[in-house]
TIKOL-775106 format. One record per residue: x, y, z of N, C-alpha, C in turn. Coordinates in steps of 0.1 Angstrom, whole numbers, plus 2048, in hexadecimal, padded with zeros to 3 digits. Each point is the difference from the previous one (the first is absolute). Last residue first. Layout:
TIKOL-775106
XYZXYZXYZ ...
This chain:
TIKOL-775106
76BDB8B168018028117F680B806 8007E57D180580D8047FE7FC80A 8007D67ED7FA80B7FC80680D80A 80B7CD7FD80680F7F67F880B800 7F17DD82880A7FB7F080A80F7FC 7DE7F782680580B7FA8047FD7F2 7F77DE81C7F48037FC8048107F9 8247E78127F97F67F77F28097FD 80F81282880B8017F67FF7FB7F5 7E57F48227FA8177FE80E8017F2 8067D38157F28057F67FF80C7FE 81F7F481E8087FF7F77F38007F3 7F180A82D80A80D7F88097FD7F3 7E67E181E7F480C7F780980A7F7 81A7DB8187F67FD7F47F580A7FB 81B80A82280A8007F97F57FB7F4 7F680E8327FA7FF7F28097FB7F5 81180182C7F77F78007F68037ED 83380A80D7F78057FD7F57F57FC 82E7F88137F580580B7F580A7F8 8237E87E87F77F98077F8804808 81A81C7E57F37F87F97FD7F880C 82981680B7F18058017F57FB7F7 82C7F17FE7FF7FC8097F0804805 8198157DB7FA7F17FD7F87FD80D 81D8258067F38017F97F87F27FF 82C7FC80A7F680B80D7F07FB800 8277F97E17F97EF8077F880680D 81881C7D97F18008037FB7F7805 82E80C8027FC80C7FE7F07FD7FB 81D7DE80280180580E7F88097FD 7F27DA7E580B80C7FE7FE80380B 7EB7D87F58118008098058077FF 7CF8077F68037F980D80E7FE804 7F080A7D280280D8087FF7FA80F 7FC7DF7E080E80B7FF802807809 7D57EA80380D7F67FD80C807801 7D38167FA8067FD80F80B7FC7FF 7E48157D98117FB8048067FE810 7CB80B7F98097F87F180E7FA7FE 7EE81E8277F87F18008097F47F6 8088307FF8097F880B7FD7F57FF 7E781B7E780A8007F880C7F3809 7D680D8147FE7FB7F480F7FB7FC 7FC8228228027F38007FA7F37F9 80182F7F180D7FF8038007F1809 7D88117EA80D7F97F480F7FA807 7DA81281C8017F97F98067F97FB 80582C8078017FB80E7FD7ED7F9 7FF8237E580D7FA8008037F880B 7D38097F38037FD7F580F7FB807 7DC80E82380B8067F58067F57F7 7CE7FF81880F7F780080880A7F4 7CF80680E80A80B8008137FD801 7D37DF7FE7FE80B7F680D8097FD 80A7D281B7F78037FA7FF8117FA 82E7EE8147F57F57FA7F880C801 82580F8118057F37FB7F67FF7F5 80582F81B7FA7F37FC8017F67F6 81A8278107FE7F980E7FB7F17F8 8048277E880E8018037FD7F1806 7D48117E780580380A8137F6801 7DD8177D48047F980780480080C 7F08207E47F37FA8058087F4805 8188327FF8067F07F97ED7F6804 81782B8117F48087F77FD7EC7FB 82880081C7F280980B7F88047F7 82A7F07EE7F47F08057F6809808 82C8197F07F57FD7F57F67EF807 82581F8117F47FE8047F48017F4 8367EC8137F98077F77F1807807 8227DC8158088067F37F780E7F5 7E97E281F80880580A80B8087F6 7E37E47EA7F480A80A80980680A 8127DF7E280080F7F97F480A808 80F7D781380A8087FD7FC80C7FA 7E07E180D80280780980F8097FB 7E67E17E57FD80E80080680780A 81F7D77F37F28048027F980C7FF 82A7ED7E67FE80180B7F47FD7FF 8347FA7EA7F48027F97F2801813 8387F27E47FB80980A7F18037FA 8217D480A7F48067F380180F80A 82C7EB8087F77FF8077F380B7F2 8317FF8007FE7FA80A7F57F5804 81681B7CD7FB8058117FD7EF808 8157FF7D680180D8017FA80680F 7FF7CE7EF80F8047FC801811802 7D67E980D8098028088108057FC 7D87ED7E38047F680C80980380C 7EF8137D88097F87FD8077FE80D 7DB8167F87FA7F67F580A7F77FF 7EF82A81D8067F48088037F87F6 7EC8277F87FA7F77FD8077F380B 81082E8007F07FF8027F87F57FF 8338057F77F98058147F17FD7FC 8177EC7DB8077FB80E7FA80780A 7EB8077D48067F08028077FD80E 7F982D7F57F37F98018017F2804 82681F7FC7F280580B7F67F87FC 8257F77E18027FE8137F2802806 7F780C7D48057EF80180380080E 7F882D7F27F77F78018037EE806 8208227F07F980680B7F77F2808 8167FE7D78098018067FB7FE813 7E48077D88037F580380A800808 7E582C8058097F97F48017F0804 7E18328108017ED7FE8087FE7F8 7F182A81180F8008068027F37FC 7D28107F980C8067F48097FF804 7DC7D880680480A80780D80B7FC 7E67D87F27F780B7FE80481080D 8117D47E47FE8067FA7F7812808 8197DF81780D8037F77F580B7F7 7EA7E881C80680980F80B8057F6 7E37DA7EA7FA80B80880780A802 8177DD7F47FC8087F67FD80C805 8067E282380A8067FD7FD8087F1 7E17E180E80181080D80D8077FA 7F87D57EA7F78097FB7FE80F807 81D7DE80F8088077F37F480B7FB 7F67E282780A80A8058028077EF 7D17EE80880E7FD7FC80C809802 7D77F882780380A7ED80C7FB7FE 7E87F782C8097F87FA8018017F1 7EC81C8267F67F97F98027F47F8 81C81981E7F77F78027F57FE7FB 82481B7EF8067F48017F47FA80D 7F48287EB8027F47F28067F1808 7F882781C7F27FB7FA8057F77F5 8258168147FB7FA8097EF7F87FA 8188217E78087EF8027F77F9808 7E98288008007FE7F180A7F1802 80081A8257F17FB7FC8017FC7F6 82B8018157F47FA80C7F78077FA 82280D7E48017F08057F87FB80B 7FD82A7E98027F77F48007F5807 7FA82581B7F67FC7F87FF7F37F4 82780E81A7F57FA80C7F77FA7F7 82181C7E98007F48027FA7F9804 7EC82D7EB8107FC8047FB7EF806 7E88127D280080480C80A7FA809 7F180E7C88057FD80D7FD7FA80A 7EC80A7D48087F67FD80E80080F 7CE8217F880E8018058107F67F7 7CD7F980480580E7FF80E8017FE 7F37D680C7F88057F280080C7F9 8147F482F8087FA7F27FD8037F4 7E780D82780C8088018097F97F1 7DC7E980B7F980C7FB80C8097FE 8047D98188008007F07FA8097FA 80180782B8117F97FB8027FE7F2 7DA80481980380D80380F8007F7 7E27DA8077FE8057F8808812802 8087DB81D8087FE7F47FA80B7F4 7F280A82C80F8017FC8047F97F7 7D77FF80B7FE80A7FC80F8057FD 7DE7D47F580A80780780A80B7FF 7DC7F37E27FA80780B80880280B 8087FB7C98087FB80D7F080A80B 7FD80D7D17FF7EE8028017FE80B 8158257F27EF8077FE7FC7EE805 8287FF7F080480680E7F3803804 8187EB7DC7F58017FC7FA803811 8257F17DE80380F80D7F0807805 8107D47E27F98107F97FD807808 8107DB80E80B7FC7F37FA80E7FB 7E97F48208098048068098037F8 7D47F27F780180480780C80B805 8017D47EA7FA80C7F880080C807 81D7D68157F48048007F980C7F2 8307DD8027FB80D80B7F18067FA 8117C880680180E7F57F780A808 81C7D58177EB80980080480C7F7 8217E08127FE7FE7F67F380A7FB 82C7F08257F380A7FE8018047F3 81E7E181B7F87FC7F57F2807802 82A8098177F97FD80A7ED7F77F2 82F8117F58057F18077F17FF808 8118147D67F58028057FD7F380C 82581E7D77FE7F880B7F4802807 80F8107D37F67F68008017FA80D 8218247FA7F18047F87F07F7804 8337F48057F880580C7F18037FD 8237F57E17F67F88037F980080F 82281B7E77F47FD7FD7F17F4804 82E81981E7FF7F67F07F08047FD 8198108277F87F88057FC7F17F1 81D82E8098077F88027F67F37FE 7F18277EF8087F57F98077F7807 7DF81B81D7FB7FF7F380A7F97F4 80C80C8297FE7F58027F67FB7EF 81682E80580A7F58027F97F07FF 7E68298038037FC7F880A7F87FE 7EB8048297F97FC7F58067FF7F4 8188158218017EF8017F37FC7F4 80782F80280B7FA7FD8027EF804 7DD82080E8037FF7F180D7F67FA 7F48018307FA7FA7FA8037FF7F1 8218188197FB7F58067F67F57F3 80E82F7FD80B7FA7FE7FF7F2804 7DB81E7FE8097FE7F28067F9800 7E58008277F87FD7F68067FF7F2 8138098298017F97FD7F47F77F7 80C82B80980A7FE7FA7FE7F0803 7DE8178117FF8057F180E7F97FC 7FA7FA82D7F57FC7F88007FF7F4 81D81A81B8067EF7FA7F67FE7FC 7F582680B80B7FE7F78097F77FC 7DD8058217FD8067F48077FE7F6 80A7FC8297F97F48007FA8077F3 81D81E8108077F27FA7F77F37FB 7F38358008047FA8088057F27FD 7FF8337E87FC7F58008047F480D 8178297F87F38067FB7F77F27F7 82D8058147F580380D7F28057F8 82B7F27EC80380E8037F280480A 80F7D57F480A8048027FB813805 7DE7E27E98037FE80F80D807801 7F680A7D67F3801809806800810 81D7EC7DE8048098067F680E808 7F47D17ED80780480C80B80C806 7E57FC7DB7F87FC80B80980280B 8148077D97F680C8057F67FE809 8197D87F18068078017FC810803 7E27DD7EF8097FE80D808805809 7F280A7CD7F380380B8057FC80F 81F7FE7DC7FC80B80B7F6804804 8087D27EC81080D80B7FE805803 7E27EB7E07FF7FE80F80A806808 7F28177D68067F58028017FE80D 7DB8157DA8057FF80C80B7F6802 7E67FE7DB80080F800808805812 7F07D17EA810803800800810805 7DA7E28058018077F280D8037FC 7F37F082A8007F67F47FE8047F5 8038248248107F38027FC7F77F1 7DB82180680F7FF7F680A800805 7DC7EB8187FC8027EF80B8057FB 7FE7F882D8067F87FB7FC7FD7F2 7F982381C8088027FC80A7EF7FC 7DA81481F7FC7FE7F380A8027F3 80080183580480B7F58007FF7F3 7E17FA82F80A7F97FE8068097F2 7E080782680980C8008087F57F8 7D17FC7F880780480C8098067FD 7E37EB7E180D8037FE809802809 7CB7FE7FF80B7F17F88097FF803 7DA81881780C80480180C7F57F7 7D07FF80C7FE80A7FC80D8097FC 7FB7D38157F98037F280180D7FD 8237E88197FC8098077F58037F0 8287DE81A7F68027F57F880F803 8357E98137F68068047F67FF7F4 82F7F88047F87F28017F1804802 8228268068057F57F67F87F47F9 8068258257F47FA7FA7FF7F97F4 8238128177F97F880D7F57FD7F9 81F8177E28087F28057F67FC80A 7F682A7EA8057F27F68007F480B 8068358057F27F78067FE7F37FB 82881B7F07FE80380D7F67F880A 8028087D38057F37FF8037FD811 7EB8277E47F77F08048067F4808 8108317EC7F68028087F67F5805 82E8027E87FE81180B7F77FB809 8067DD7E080E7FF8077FE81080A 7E57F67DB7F97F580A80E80680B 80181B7E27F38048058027F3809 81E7FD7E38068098087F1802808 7FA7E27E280C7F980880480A80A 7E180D7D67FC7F580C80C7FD80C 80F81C7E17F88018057F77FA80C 81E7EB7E18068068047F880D80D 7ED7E77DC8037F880980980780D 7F381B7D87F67FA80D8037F5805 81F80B7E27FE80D8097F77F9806 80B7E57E38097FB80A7FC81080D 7D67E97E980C8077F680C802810 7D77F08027FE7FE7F280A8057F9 7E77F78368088037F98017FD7F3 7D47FA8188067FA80481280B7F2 7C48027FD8107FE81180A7FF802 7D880C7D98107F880380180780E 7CC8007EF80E80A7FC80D7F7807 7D57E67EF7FD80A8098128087FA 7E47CF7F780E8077FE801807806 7F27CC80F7F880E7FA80D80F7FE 7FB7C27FE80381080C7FA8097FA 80F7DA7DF7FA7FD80E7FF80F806 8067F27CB80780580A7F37FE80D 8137F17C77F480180880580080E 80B8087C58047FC80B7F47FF80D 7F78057D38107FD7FF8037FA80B 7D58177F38017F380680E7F87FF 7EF82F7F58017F67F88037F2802 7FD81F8227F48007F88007F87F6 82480581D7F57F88027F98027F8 8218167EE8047F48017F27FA809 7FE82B8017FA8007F18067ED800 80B81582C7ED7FF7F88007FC7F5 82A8098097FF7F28097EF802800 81A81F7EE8027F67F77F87F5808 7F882A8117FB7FE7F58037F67F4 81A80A82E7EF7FD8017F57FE7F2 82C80D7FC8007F48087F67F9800 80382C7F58067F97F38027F1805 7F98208257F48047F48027F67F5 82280681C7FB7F88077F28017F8 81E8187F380D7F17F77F37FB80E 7F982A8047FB7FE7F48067F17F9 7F880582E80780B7FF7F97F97EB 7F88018408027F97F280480C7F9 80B8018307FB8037F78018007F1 80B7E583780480A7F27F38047F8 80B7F88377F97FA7F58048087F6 80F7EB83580480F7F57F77F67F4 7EE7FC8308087FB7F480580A7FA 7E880F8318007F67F880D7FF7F2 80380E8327F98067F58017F67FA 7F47F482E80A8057F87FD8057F5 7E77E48288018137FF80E8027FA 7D97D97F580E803804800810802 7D47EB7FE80A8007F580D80580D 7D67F98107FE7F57EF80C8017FC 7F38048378088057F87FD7F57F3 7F77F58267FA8088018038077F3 8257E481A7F18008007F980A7FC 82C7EF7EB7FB80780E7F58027FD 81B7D97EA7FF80A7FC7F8809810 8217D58077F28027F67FD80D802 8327EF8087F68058027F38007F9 82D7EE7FD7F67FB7FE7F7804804 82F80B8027FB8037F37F17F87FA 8267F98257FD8107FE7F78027F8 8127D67FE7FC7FF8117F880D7FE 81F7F97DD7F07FF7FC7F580280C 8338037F97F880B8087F18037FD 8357E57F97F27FD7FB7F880D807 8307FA8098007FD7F27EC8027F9 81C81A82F7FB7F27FB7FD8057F0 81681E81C8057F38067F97F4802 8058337E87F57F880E8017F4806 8178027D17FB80E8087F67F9808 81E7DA7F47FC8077FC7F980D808 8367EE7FD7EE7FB8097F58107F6 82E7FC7FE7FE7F07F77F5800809 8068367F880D7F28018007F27FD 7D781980080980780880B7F7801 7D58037D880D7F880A80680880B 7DD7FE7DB7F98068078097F580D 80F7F97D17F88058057FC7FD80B 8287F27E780180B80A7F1807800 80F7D67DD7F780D7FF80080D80A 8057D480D80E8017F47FD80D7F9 7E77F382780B8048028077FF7F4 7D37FC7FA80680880780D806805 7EF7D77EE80280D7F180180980C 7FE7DD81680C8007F97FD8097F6 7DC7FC81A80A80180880E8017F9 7DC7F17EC7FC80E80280D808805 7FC7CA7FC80680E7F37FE80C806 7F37E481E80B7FD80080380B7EF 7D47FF80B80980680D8128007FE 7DD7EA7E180180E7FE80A806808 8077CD7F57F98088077FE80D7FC 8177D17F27F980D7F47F8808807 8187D58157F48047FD7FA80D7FA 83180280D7F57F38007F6804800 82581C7FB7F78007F67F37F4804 82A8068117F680E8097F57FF7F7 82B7E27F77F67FF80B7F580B805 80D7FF7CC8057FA80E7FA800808 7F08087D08077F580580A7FC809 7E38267F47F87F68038097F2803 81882C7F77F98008137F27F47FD 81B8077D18077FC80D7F87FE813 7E980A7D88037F880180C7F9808 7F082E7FC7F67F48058037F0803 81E8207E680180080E7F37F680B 8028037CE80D7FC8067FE7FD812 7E18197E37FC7F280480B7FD805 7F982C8118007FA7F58007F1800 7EF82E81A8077F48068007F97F1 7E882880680D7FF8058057F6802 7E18157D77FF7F380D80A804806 7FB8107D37F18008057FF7FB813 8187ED7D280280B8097F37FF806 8217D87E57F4805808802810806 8227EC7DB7FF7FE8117EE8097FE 8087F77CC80680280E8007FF80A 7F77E67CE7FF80581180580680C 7FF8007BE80A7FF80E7F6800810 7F27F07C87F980781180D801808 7F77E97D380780F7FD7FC80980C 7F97CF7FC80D8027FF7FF812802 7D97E88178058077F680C8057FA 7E97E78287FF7FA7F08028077F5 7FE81582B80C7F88037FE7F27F1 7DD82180880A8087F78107F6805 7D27EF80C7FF8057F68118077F7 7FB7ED82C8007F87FA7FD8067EF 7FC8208268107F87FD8037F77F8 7D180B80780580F7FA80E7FA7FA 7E57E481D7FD7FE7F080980E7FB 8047FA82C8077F87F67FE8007F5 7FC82C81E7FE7F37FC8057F57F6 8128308077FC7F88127FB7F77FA 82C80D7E27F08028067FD7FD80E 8338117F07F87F28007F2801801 8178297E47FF7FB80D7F87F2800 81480D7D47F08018088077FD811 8158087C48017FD80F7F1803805 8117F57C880080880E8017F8810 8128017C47FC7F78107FA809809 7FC8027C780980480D7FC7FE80A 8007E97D17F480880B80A80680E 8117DF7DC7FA80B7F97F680D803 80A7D380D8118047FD7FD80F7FB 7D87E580D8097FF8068098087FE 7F27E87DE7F780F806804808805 8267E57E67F27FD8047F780D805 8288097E78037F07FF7F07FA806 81A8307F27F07FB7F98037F1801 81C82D81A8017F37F97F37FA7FE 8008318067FF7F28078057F87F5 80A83780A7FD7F67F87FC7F9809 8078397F87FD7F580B7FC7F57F7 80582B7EC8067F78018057F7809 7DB82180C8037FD7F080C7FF801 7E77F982D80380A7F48087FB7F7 7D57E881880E8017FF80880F7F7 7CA7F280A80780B801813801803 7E47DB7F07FB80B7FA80680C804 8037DB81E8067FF7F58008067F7 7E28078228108038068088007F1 7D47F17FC80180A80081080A802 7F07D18068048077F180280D7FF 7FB7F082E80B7FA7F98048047EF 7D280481880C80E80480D7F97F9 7DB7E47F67FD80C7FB80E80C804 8007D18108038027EF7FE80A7FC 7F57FD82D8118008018008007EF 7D17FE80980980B80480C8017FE 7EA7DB7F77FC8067F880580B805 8057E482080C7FF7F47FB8037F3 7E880C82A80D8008008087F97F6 7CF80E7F98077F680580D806801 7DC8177EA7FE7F68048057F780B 8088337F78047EF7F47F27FD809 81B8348057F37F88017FF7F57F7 82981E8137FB7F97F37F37F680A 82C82A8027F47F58067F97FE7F8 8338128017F97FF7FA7F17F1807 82982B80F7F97F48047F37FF7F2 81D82780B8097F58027F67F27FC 7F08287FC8017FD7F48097F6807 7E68108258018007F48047FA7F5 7F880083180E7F57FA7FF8047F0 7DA80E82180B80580180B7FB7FB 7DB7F17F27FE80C7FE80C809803 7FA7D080D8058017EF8008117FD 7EE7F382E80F7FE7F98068027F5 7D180380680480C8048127FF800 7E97D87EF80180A7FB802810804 7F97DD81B80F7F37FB80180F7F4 7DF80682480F80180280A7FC7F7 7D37FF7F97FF80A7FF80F803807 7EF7D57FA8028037F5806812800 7F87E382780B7FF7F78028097F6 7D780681681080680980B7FB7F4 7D87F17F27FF80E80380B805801 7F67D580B8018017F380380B7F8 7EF7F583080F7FE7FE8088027EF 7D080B80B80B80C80A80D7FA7F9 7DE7E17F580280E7F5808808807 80A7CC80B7F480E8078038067F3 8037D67EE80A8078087F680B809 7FE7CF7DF7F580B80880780680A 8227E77DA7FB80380D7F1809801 8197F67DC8057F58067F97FE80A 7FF8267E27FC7F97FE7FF7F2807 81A8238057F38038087F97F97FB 8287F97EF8027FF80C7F3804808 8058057D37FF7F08037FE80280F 80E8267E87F08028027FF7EF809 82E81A8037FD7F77FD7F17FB801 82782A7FC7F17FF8097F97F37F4 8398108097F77FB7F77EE7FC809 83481B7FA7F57FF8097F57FB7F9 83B80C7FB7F77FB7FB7F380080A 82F8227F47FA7F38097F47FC7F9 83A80F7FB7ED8057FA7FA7F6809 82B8178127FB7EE7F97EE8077FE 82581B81A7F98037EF7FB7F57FB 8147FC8297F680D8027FA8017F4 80F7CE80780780D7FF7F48097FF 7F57D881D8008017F280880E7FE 8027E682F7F78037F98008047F1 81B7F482D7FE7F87F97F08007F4 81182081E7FD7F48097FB7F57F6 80E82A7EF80D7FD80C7F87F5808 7E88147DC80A7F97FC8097FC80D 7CA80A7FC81280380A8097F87F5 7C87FD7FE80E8097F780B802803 7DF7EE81C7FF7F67F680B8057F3 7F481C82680E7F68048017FC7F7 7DA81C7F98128047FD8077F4805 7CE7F77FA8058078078118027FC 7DB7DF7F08018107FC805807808 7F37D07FC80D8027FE8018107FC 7DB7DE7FB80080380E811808805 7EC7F57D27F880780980380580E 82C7F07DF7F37F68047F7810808 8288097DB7F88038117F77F7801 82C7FC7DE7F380180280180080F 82880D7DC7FC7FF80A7EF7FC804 82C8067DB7F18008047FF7FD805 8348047FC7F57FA7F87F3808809 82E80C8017EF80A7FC7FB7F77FD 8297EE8107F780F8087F78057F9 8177E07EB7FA7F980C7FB80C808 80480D7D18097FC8077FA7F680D 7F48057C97FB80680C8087FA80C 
């Protein structure tokens, strides 16, 4: 078998055509392929059932389209798989095709894999002589290159701003010559509006949603008959798919968010809204991390949005700097950082995560925005950023939850969660766990943010305002609780020697640091 047709495997998250390009360094057009649905892997984890669902019902609607090219194989395990398709390949050599008969090895035909997103994935098939690695897809920026703009001057301190800025210009988006469009780089200033008064839901149309299908029927009925037999075991609740499953409805989604949402995107960006999860964001960082999308031209149709006036700019950098920006330094800092970021916990939060919480147990909570949040998750396995990191981050990191046990959390139970994903956003923005190597400053609040960012605190039995006794908000509380705890540090950061400075002039501080000790773990 020649170096062009070896066998090819698709990791889950790897279904979209780029992953197939021969011209960007991808497998020949005709390279048989391989897809292996690994039972272990949901074994490993209490996953949401939604997220469990999606995979499974994208990794085989691919195989449906990839027909006879592609042989899938249900194992156990990825190397009970690769032995299954591998013999099989071999089985189908044509007749007078040889091997020299010297070892195993010598005798199996090699394949290829795009680089993975996790380690355990990379480490798995980078121990395997008969594994070629390819360049990473999926991303605009490669490791190479990352690694060039981390190791000069523009790179100090591993900032968002400072990359953002350079994948922009090397990349010619949203450029007029060497200055950026509008004649600034950031335009979050634009993009903090709290939601309008009066109003539950957004005045846009809503989501593009698919419709199941019989490879979504055969999904749903392996993944009952597996819990029932107690194989496996799932968090959330299942209901009908949301979210893309095939490269057409990704593709869908993308043009719906890009006609009719993306327009209203950018001012309310940071906004909550219970009755409104989704607002106007574009739920389209499910098949980016599926592969079924390539960041290029979701950015690229973005901006050609603004270019032709059918989108406004604070809109449209928002969104491009959620691909090209955020997505892309998270994943980057995700291997630049090693493994042993994993275990950073500089602020020594140790409090295992509650029952309660670990089982989306949202019926529990009497506060009314975290409980609105985890209800949205339980359902759902979504919701956009705010929600994730000022109620859900924000409640783990002043309660002082193990940064790694949050990070499981936020990988297993959300369907856009990969390690890749997870590890930055938890360990570095939400948890603060490594001390600033990713953001500035903890980000985390009082009730008064999410009572100005939302209006989920007006039905809430708690009050925004009150510190201490019956109606003390939980985050109001927690949040100078959490300050109380790490005065030391947080006093010679610039960005919270503000804050610090306000514990002294709260004459209650001892009833409020008790309302906080007397709560313990139990539901808010």
């Amino acid at each position: 078998m020649t170096p062009r047709t070896r066998p090819h495997w698709l990791f889950g998250d790897q279904l979209g055509p780029h992953f197939l390009d021969p011209r960007h360094g991808g497998p020949d057009a005709n390279a048989p392929l391989i897809m292996i649905e690994a039972r272990s892997v949901l074994r490993r984890r209490r996953f949401h059932r939604a997220k469990a669902h999606l995979i499974l019902s994208a990794m085989r609607h691919r195989a449906a389209e990839l027909g006879d090219r592609v042989t899938y194989i249900r194992a156990e395990t990825y190397a009970e798989g690769l032995e299954r398709a591998l013999g099989k390949q071999t089985s189908h050599r044509r007749p007078g095709t040889h091997h020299r008969h010297t070892d195993r090895s010598d005798h199996r035909p090699r394949l290829t894999v795009h680089h993975p997103t996790s380690r355990r994935a990379l480490d798995f098939a980078a121990a395997r002589e008969d594994v070629e690695i390819l360049p990473a897809r999926g991303f605009l920026v490669s490791h190479d290159h990352f690694a060039e703009w981390a190791g000069r001057g523009s790179g100090k301190g591993l900032r968002l701003e400072g990359f953002y800025r350079w994948v922009r210009e090397r990349h010619d988006l949203l450029m007029d010559g060497d200055e950026p469009a509008g004649g600034r780089w950031n335009l979050d200033h634009d993009n903090r509006e709290p939601p309008p008064r009066g109003q539950r839901t957004l005045d846009v149309r809503g989501p593009w949603q698919p419709r199941e299908d019989a490879i979504d029927d055969e999904v749903r009925h392996d993944l009952d008959r597996w819990e029932r037999d107690g194989d496996v075991s799932f968090v959330g609740r299942d209901g009908p798919r949301r979210f893309p499953a095939t490269r057409r409805e990704a593709l869908s989604a993308l043009r719906r968010f890009l006609t009719h949402r993306l327009a209203d995107f950018g001012r309310y960006e940071d906004a909550m809204l219970a009755a409104d999860p989704v607002m106007s964001h574009s739920l389209l960082s499910v098949p980016l991390n599926l592969g079924l999308l390539d960041p290029a031209e979701c950015v690229e149709r973005a901006e050609r949005a603004y270019r032709t006036g059918a989108a406004p700019l604070n809109s449209v950098e928002g969104f491009v700097r959620q691909i090209a920006g955020w997505r892309e330094y998270v994943w980057h800092l995700y291997w630049h950082f090693g493994e042993d970021y994993r275990h950073r916990n500089t602020l020594h939060h140790a409090t295992p995560l509650p029952d309660w919480f670990l089982d989306l147990d949202a019926d529990a909570v009497a506060a009314n925005c975290l409980s609105t949040v985890l209800t949205q998750v339980r359902d759902t396995g979504w919701t956009h950023h705010i929600p994730r990191l000022m109620v859900l981050g924000s409640r783990a990191l002043q309660d002082g939850w193990d940064p790694a046990a949050v990070t499981d959390w936020f990988h297993r139970c959300f369907v856009d969660g990969y390690d890749w994903v997870m590890l930055p956003n938890v360990i570095g923005m939400s948890q603060y766990a490594d001390g600033g190597l990713m953001t500035t400053k903890p980000y985390t609040s009082g009730g008064a943010y999410i009572n100005k960012m939302s209006d989920l605190c007006a039905p809430c039995p708690y009050t925004p305002a009150h510190r201490t006794g019956p109606q003390a908000c939980p985050y109001t509380t927690g949040y100078w609780s959490f300050l109380h705890r790490h005065r030391a540090p947080l006093s010679t950061n610039p960005r919270t020697a503000q804050a610090v400075k306000g514990l002294d002039r709260l004459k209650d501080l001892p009833e409020l640091l008790n309302t906080t000790k007397q709560r313990g773990d139990t539901p808010p």
